[in-house]
C-alpha positions in Angstrom: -215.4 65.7 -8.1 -218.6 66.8 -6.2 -221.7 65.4 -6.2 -225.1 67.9 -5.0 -227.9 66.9 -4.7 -231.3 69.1 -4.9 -235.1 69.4 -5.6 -235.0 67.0 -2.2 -238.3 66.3 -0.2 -239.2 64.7 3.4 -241.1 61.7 1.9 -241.0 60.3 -1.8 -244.8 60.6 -2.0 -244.6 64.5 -1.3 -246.1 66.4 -3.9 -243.8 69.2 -5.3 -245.1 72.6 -5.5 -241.8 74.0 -6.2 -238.0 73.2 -6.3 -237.7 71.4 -2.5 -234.6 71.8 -0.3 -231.1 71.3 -1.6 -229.6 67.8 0.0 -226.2 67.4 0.8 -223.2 67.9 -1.3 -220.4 65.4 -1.4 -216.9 65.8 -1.9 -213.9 64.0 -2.5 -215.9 62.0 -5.0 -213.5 59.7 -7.3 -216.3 57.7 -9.7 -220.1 56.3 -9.6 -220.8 52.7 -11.0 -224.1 51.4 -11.8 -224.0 47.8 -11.8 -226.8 45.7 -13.8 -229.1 48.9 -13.4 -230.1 48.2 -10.0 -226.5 48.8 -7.9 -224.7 52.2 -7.9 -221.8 52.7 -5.8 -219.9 55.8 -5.2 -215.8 55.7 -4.5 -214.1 58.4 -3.0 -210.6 59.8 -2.7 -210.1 59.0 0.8 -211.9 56.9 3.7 -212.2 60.0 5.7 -214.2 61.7 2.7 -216.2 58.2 2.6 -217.1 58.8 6.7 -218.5 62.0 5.9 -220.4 61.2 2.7 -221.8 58.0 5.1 -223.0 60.4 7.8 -224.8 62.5 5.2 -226.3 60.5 3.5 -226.8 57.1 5.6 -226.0 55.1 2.6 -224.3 51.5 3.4 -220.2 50.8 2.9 -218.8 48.5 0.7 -215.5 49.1 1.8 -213.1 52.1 3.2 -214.0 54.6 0.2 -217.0 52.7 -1.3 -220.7 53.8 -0.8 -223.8 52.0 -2.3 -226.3 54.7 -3.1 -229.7 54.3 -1.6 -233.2 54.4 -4.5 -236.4 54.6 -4.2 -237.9 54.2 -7.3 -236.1 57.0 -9.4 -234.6 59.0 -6.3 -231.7 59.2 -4.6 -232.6 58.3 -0.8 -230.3 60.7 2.0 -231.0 61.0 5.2 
């Protein structure tokens, strides 16, 4: 599975006046788990598709495949 992300912006405060920029798309995906609303993880297939996901995105590991998206408020936060 991939996950791509769009409509980005440079701040979260940025007012849209149109689509924004695409973000990054990642691959090797496995699954997503949202945890007591607040925690969402993303596993993927492989530590070496978890490295590149981490250097796209800057989110923190859990472990060798295991990401914990990054939110503020109701977006998705990527480098």
């Amino acid at each position: 599975m991939e996950l791509r992300f769009a409509h980005g912006r440079e701040h979260p405060d940025d007012v849209m006046d149109g689509w924004g920029f695409d973000g990054p798309s990642l691959s090797g995906v496995e699954s997503m788990q949202q945890m007591y609303g607040e925690t969402c993880t993303v596993r993927f297939l492989d530590a070496q598709a978890a490295a590149v996901a981490r250097r796209a995105t800057g989110w923190p590991q859990w472990d060798e495949t295991t990401l914990e998206m990054l939110r503020h408020g109701d977006l998705i936060v990527t480098r």
